[in-house]
gemmi code that builds the backbone of each chain (N, CA, C; Angstrom):
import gemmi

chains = {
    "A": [
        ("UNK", (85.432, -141.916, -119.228), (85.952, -140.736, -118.523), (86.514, -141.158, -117.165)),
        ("UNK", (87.770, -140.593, -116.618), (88.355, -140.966, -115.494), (87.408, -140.693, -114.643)),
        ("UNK", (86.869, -141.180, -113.506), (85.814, -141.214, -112.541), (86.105, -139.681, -111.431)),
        ("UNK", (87.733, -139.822, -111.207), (88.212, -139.057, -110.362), (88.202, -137.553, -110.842)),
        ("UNK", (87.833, -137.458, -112.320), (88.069, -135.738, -113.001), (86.612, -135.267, -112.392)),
        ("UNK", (86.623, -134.009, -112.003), (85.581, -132.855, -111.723), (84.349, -132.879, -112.996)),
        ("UNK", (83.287, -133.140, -112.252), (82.246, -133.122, -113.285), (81.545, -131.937, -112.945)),
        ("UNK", (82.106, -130.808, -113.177), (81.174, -129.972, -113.244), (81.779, -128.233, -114.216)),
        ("UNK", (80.763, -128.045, -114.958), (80.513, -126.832, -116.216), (79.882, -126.061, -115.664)),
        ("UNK", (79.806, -124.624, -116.248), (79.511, -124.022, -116.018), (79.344, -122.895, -117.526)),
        ("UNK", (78.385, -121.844, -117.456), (78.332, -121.226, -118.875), (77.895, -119.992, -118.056)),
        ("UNK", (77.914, -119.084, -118.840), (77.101, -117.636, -118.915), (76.116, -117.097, -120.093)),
        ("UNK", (75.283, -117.171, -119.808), (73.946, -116.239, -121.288), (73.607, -115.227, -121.038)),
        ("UNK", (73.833, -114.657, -121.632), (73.443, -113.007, -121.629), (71.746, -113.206, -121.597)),
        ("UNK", (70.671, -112.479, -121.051), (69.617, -112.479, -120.355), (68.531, -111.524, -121.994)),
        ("UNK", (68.781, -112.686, -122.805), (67.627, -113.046, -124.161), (66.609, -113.884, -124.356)),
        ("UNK", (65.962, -113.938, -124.782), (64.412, -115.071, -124.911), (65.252, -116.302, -125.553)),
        ("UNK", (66.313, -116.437, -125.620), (67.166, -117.841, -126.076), (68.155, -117.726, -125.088)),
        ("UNK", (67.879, -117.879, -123.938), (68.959, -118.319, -122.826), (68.014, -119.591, -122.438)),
        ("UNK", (67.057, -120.310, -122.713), (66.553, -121.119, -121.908), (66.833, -122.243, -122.687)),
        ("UNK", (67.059, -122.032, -123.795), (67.045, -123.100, -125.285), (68.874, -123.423, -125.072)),
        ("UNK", (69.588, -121.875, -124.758), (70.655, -122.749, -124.885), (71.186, -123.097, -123.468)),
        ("UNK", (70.461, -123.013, -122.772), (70.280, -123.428, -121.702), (70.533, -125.202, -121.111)),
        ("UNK", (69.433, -125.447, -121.800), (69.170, -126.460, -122.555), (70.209, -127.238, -123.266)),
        ("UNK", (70.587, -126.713, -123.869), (71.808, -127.339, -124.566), (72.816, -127.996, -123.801)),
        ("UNK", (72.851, -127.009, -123.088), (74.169, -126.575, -122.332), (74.179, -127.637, -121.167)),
        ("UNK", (73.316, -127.920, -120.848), (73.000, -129.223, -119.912), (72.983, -130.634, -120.306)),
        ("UNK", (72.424, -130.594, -121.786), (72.290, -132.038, -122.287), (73.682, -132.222, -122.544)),
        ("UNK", (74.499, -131.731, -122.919), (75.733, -132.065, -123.985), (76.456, -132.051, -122.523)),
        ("UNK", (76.490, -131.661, -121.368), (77.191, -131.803, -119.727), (76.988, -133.131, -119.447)),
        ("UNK", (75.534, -133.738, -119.613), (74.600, -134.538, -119.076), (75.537, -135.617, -120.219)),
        ("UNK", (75.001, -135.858, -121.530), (75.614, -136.754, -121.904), (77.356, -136.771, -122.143)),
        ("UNK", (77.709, -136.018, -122.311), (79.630, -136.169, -121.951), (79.890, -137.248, -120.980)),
        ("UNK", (78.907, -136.688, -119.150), (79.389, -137.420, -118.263), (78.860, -138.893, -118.298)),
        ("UNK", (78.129, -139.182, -119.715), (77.428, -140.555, -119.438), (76.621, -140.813, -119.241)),
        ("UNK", (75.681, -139.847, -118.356), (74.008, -140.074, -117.589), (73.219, -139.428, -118.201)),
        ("UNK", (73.115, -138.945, -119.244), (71.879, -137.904, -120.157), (70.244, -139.205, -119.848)),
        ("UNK", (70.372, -140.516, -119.853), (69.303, -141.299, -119.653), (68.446, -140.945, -118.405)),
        ("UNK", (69.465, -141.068, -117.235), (69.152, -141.261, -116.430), (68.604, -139.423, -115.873)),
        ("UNK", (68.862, -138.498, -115.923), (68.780, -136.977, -115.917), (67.672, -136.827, -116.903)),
        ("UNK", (66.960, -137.400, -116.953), (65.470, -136.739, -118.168), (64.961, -135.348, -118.202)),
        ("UNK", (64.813, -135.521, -116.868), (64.086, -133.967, -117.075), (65.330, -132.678, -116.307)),
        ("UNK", (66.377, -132.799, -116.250), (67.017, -131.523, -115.705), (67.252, -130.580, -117.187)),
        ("UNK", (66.791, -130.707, -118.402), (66.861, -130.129, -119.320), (65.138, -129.021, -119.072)),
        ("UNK", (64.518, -129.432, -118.490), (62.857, -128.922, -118.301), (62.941, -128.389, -117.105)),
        ("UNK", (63.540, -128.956, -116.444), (64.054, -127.638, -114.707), (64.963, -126.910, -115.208)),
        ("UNK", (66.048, -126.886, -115.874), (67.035, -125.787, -116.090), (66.166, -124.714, -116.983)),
        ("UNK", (65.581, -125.253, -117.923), (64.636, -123.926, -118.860), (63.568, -123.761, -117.934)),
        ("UNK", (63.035, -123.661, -116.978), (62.423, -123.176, -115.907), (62.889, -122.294, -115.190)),
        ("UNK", (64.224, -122.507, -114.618), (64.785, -121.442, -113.878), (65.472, -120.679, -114.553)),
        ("UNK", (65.646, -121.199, -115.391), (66.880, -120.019, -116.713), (65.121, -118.820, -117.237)),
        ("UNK", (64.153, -119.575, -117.641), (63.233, -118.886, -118.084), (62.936, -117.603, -116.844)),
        ("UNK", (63.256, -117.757, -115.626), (62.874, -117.125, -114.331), (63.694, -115.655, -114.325)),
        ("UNK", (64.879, -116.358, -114.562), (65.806, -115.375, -114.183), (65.806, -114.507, -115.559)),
        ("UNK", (65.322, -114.711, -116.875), (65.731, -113.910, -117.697), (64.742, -112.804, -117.783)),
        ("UNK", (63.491, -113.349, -117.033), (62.243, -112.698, -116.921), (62.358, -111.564, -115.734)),
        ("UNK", (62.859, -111.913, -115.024), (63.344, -110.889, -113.828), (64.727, -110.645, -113.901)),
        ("UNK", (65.428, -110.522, -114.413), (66.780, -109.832, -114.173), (67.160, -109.305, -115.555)),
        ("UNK", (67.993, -108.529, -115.304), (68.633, -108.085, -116.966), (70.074, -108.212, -116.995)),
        ("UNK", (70.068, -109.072, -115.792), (71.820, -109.002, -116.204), (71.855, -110.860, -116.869)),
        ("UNK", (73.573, -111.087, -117.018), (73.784, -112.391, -117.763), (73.715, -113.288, -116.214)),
        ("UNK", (73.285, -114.700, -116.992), (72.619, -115.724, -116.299), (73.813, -116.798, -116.284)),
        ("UNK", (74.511, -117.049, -115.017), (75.220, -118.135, -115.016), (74.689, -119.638, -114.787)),
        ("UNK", (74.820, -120.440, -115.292), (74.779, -121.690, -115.341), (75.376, -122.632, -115.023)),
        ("UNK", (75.480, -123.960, -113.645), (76.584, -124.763, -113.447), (75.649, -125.831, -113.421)),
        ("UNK", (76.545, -126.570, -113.770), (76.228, -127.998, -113.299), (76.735, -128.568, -112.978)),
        ("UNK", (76.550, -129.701, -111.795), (77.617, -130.718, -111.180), (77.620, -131.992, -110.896)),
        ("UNK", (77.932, -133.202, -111.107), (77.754, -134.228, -110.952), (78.183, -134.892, -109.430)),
        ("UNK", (77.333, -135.392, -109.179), (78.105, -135.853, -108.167), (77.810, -137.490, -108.087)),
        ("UNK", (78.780, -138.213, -106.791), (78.139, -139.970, -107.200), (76.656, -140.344, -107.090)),
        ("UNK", (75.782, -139.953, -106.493), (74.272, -140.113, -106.303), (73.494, -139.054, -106.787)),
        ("UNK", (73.839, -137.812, -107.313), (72.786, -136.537, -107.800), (73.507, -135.667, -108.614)),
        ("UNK", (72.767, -135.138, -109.697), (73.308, -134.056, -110.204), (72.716, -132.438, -109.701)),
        ("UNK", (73.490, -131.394, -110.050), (72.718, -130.450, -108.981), (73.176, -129.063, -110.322)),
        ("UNK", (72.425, -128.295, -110.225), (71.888, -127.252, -111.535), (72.066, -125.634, -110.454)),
        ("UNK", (72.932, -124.985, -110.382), (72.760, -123.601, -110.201), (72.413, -122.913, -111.174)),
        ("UNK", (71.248, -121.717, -111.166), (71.047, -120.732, -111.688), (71.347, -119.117, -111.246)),
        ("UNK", (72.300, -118.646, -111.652), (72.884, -117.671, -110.992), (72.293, -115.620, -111.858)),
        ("UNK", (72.064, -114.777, -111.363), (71.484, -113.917, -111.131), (71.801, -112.703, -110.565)),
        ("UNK", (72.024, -111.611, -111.025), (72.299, -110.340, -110.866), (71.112, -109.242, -110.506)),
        ("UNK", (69.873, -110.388, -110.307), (68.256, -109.730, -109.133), (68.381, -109.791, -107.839)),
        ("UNK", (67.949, -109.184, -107.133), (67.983, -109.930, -105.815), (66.426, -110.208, -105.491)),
        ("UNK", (65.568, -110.036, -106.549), (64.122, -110.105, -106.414), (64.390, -111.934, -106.425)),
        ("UNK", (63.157, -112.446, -105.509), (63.110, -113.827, -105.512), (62.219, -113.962, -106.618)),
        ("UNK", (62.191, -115.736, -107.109), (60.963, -115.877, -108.086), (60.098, -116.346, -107.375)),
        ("UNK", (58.912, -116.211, -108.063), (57.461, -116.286, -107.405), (56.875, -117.506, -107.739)),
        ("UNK", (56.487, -118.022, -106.889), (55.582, -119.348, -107.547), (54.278, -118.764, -107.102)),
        ("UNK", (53.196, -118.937, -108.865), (52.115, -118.526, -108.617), (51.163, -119.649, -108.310)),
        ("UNK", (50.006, -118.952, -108.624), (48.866, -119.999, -108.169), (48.130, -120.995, -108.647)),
        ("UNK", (48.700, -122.054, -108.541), (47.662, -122.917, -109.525), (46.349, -122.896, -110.382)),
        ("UNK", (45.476, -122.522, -109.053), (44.222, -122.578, -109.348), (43.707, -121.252, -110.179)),
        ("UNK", (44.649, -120.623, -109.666), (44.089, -119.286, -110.986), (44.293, -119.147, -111.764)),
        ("UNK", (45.523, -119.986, -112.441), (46.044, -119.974, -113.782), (46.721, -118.582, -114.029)),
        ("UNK", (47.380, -118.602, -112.898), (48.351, -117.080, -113.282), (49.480, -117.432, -114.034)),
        ("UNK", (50.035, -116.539, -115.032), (50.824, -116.731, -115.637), (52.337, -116.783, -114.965)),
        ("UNK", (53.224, -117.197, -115.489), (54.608, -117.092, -114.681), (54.859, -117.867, -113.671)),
        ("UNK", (53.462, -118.514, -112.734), (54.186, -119.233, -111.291), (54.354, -120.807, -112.105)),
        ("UNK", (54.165, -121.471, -113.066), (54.209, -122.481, -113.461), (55.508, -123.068, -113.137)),
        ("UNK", (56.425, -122.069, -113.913), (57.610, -122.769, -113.853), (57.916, -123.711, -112.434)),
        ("UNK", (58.137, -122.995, -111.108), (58.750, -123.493, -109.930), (57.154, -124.634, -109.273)),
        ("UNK", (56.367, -124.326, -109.973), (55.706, -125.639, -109.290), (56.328, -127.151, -110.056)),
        ("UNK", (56.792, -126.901, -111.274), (57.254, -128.063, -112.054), (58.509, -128.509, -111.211)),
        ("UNK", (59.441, -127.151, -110.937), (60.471, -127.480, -110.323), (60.632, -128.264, -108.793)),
        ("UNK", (59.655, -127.684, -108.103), (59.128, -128.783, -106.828), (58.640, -129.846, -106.904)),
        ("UNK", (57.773, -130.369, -108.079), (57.436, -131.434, -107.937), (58.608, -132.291, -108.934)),
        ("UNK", (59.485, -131.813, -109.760), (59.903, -132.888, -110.269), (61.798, -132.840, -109.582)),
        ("UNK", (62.069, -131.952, -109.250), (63.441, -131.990, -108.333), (63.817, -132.798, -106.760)),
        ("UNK", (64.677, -133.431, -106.718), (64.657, -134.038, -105.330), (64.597, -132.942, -104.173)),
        ("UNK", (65.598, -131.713, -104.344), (65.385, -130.524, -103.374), (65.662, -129.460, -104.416)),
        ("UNK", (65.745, -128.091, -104.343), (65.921, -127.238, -104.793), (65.934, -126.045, -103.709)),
        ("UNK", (66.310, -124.856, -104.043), (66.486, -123.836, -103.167), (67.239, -122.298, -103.632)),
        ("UNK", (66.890, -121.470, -102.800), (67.092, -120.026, -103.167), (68.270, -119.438, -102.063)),
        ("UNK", (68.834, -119.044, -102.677), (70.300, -118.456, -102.006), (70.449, -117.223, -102.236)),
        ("UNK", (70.042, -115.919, -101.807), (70.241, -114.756, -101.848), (71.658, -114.491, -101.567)),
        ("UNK", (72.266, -113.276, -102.535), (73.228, -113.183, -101.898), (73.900, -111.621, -102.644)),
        ("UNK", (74.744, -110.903, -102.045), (74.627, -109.416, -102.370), (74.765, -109.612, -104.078)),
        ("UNK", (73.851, -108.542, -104.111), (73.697, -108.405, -105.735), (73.304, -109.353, -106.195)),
        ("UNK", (72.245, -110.353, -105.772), (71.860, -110.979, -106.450), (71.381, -112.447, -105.890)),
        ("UNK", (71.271, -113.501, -106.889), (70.694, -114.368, -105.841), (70.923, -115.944, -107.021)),
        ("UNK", (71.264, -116.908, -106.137), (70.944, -118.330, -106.948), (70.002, -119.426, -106.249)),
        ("UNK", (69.233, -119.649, -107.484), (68.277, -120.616, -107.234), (68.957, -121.876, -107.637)),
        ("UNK", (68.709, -123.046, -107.225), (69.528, -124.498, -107.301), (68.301, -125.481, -107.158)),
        ("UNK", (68.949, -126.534, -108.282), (68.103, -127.648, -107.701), (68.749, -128.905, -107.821)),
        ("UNK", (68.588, -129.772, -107.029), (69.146, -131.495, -107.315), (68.625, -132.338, -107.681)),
        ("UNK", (68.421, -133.209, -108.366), (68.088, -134.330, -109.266), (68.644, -135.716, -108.672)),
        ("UNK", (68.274, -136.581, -108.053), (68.947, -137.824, -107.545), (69.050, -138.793, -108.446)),
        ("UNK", (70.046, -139.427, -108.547), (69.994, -140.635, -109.048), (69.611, -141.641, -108.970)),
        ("UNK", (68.670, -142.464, -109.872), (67.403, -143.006, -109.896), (68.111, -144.237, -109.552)),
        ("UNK", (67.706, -145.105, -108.545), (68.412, -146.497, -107.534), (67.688, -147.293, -108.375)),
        ("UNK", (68.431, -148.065, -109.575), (67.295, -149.289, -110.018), (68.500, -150.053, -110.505)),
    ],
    "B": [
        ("UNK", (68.173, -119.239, -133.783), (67.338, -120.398, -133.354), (66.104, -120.161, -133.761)),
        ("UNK", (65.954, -119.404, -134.876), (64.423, -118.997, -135.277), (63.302, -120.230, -135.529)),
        ("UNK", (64.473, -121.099, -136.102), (63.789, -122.717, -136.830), (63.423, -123.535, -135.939)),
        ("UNK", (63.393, -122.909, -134.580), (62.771, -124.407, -133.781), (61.384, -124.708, -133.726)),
        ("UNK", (60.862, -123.898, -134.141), (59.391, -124.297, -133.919), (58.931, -123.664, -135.309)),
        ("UNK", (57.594, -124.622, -136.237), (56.883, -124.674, -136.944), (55.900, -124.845, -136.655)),
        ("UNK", (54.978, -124.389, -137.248), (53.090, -124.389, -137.167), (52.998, -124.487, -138.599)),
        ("UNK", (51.977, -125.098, -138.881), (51.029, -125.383, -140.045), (49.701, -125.470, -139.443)),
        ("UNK", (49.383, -125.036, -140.906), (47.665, -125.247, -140.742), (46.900, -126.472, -141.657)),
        ("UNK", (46.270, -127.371, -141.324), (45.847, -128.361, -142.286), (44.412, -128.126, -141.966)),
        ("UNK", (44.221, -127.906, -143.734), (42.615, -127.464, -143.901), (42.044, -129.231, -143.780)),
        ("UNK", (41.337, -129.138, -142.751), (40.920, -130.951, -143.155), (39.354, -130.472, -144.143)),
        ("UNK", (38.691, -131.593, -144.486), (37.727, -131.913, -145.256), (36.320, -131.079, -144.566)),
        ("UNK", (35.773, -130.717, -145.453), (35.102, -129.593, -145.649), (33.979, -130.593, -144.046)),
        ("UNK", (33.461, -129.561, -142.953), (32.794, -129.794, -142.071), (33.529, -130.561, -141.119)),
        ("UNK", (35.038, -130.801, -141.137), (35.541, -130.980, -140.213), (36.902, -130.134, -139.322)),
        ("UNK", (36.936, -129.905, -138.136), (37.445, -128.629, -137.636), (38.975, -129.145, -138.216)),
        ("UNK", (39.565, -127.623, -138.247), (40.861, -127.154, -138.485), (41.885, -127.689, -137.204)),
        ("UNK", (43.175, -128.141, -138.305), (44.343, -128.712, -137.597), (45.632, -127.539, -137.259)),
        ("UNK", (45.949, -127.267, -136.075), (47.327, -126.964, -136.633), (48.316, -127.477, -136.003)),
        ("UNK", (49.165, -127.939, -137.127), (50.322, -128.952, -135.903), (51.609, -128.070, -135.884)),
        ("UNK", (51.879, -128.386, -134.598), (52.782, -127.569, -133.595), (54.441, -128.555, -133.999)),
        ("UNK", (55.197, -128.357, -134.612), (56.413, -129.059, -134.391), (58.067, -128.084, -133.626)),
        ("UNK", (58.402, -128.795, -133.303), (59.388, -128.276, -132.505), (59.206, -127.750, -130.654)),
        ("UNK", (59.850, -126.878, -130.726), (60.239, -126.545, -129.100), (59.102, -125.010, -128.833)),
        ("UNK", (58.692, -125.346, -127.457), (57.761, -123.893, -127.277), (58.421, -123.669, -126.139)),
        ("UNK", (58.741, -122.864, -126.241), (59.607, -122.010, -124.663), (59.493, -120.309, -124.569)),
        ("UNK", (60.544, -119.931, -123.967), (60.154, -118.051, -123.924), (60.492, -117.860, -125.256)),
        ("UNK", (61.608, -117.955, -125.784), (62.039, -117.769, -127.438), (60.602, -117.706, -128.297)),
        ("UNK", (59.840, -118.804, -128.068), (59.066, -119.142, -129.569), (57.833, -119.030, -128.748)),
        ("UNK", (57.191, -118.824, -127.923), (55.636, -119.158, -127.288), (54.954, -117.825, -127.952)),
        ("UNK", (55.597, -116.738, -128.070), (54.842, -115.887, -128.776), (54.652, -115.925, -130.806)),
        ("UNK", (55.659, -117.156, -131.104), (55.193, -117.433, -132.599), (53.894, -117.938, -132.601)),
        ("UNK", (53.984, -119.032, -131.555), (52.723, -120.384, -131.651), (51.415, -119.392, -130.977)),
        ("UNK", (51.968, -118.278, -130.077), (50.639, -117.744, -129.989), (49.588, -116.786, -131.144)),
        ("UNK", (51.142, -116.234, -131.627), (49.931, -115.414, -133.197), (49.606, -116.189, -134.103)),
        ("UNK", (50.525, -117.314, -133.995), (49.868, -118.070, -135.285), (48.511, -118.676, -135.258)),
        ("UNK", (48.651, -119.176, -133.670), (47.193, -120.203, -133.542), (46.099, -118.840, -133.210)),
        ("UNK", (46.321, -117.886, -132.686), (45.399, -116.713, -132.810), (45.079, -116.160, -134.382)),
        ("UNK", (46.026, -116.282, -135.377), (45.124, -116.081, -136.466), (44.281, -117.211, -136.664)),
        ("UNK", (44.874, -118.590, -136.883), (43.990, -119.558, -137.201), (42.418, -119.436, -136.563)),
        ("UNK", (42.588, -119.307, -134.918), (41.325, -119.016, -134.083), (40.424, -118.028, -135.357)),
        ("UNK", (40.876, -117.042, -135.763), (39.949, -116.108, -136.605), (39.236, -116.643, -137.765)),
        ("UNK", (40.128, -117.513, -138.252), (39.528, -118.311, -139.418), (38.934, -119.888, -139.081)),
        ("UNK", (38.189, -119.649, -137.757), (37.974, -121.240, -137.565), (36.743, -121.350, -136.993)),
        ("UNK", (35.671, -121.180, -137.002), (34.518, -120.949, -136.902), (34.120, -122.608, -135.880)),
        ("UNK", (33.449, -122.395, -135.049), (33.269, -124.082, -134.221), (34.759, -124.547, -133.340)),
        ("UNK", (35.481, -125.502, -134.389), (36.967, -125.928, -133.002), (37.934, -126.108, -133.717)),
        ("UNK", (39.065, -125.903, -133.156), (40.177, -125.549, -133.588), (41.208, -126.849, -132.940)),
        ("UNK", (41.700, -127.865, -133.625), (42.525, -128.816, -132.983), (43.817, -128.334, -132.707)),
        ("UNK", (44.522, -128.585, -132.018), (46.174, -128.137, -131.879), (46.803, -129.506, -131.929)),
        ("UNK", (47.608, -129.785, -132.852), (48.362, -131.811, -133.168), (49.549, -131.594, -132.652)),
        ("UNK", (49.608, -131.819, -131.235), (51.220, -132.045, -130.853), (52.171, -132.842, -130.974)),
        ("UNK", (51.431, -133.866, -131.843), (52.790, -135.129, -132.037), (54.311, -134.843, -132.162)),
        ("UNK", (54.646, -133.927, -132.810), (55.775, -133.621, -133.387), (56.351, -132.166, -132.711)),
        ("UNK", (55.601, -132.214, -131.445), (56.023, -131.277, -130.462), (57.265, -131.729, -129.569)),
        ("UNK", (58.297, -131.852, -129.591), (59.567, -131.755, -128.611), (59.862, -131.759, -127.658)),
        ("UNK", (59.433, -130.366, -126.934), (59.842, -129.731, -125.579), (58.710, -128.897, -125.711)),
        ("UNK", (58.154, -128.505, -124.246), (57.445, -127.210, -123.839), (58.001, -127.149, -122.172)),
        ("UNK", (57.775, -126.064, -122.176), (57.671, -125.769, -120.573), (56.832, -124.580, -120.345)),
        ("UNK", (56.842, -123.972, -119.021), (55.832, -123.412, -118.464), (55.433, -122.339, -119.334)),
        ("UNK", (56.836, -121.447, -120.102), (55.853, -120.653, -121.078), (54.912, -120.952, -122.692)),
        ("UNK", (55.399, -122.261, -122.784), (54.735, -123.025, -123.815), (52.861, -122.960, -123.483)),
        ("UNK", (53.390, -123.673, -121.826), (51.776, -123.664, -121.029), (50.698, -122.298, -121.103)),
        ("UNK", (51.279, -121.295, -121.010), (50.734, -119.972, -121.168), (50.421, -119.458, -121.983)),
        ("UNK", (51.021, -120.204, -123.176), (49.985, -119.771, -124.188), (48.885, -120.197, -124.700)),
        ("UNK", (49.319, -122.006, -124.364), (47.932, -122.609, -125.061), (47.094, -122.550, -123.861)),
        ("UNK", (47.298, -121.923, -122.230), (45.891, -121.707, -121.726), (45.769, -120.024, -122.356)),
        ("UNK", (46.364, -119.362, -123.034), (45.431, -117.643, -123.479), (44.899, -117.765, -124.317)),
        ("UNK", (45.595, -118.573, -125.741), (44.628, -119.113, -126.738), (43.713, -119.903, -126.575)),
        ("UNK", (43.310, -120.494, -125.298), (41.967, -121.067, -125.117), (41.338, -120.835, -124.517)),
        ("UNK", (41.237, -119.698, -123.331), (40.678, -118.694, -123.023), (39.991, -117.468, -124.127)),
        ("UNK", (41.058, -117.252, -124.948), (40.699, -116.654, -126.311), (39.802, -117.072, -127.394)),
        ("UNK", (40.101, -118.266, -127.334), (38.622, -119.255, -128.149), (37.931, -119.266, -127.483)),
        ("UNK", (37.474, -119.401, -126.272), (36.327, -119.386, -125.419), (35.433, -118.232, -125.644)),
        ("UNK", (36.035, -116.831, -125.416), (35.454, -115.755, -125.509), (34.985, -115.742, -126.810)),
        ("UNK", (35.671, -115.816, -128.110), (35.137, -115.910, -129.287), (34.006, -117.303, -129.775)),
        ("UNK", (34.171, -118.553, -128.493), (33.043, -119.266, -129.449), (33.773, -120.493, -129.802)),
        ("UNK", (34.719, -120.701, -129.854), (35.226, -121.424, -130.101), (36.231, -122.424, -129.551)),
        ("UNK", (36.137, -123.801, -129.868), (36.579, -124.705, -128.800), (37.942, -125.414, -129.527)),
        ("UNK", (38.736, -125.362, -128.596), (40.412, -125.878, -128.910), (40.394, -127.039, -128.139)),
        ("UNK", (40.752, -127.974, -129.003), (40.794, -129.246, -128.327), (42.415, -129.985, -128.589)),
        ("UNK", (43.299, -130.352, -127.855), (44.126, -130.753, -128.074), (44.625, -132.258, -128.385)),
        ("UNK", (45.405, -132.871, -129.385), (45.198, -133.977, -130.188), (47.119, -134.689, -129.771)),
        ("UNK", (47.084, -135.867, -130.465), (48.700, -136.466, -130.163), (49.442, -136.229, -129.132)),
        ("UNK", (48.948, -135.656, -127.415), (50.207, -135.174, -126.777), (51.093, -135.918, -126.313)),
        ("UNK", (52.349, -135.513, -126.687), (53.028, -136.724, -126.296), (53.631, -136.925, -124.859)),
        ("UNK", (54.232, -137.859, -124.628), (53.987, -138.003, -122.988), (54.992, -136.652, -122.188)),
        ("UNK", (56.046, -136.486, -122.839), (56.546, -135.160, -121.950), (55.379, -134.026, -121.447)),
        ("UNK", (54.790, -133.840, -122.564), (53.655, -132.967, -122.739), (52.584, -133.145, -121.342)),
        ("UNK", (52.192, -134.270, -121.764), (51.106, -134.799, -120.705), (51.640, -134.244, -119.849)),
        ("UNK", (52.975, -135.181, -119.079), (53.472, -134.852, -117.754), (53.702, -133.674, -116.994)),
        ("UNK", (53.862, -132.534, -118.133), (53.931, -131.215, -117.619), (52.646, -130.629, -117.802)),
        ("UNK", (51.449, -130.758, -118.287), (50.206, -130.505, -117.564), (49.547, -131.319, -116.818)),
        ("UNK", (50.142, -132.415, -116.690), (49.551, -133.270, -115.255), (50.371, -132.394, -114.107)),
        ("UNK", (51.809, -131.830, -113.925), (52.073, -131.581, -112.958), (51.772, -130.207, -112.494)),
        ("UNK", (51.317, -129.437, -113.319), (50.390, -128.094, -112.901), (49.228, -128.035, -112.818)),
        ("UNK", (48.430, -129.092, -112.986), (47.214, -129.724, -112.996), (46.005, -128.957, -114.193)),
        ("UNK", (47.102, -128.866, -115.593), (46.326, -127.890, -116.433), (45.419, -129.044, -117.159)),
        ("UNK", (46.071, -130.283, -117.184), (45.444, -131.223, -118.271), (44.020, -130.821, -118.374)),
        ("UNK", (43.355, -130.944, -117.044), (41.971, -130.962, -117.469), (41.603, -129.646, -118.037)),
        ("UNK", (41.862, -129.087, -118.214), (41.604, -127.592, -118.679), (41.042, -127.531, -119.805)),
        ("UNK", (41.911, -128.754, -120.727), (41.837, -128.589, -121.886), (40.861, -129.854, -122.699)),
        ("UNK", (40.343, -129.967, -123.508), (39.513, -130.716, -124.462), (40.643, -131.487, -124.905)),
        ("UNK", (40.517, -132.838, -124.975), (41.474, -133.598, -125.766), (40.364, -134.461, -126.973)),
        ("UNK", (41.021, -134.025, -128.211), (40.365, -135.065, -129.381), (41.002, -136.425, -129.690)),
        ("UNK", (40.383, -137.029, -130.501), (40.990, -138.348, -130.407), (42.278, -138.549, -130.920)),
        ("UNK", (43.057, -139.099, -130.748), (44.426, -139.339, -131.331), (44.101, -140.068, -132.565)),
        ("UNK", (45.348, -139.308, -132.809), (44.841, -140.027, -134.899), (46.128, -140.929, -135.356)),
    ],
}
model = gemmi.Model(1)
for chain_id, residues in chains.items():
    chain = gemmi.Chain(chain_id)
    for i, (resn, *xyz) in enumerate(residues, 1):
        res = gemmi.Residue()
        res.name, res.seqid = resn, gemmi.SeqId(i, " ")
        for name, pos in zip(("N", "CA", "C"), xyz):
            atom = gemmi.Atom()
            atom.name, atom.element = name, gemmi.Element(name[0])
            atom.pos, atom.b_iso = gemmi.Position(*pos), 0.0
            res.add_atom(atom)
        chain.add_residue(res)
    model.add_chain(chain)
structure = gemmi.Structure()
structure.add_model(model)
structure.setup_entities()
């Protein structure tokens, strides 16, 4: 692939208990096109995290981007809530906060962007220096 | 996408606890198959109930929520779920919510 073309997709899922699966998809087949599906392991397990978030709290359709860049790839999850997601509590074993503790510990940064009508959560993935 | 996930039940040999292996993907889509299924099994399983993830795929956090209600659910009834083959994705996502210990692990077969 020419180095200089735009690496970055984007999708929309309508807000069903299979937006996280094709979610999923939708990242690996981005991920390997651009070449790096090896090196990106787990942005298929953060994207069905935040895709799982937003379908759980919002009812509208869930946009999806992804972008490559030379050192990180970076995952918007986009949203027609303006409710934030919740990270629950470990120790109590509440249901639902799981997702975004996975997402903090396994993302280089991530973050919440409110914005009218709605809101995107993002996260970045660095590229592993070996 | 109905076909991503399968459960079976393997009756093992008479006095030894019940298998059921989990294949495919557990996410929001399917976490409520793997939960009625392994909740009937729980009914018919008197003592412990193994769950064989070898041929488990993918889970994420709502995968996690079920196998901690179904083992909360065996608890109350008596009965102990012990989890068998996990494979390392698996591990890693209850090492990083710190559920691993939660759960009984049987020996890998």
């Amino acid at each position: 692939m020419d180095a200089s073309s735009p690496k970055r997709e984007s999708c929309l899922l309508p807000p069903t208990s299979a937006a996280p699966a094709l979610a999923r998809r939708f990242v690996e087949t981005a991920l390997t096109n651009w070449g790096v599906f090896d090196a990106f392991g787990d942005v298929p397990l953060l994207t069905s995290e935040l895709v799982t978030n937003a379908v759980r709290h919002a009812a509208s359709d869930v946009e999806v981007s992804i972008d490559l860049g030379p050192d990180r790839v970076r995952v918007e999850v986009q949203d027609l809530s303006e409710r934030p997601p919740v990270k629950g509590d470990l120790a109590a074993a509440r249901d639902g906060g799981w997702g975004l503790h996975i997402v903090e510990r396994l993302a280089t940064r991530w973050g919440l962007e409110p914005h009218e009508g709605g809101k995107t959560v993002w996260y970045e993935v660095a590229l592993p220096t070996s | 996408m109905s076909t991503r996930l399968e459960c079976r039940i393997e009756s093992g040999q008479p006095g030894e606890p019940r298998v059921v292996s989990i294949r495919g993907e557990v996410d929001l889509a399917t976490a409520p198959e793997l939960e009625s299924f392994v909740v009937r099994a729980l009914e018919e399983s008197p003592g412990t109930l193994v769950l064989d993830l070898e041929e488990l795929s993918f889970i994420d956090s709502s995968g996690l929520r079920v196998l901690v209600a179904v083992s909360r659910d065996a608890r109350s009834r008596g009965v102990a779920i012990q989890l068998r083959n996990v494979p390392r994705h698996a591990q890693r996502v209850l090492d990083l919510t710190g559920l691993s210990d939660w759960f009984d692990h049987a020996a890998d077969s």
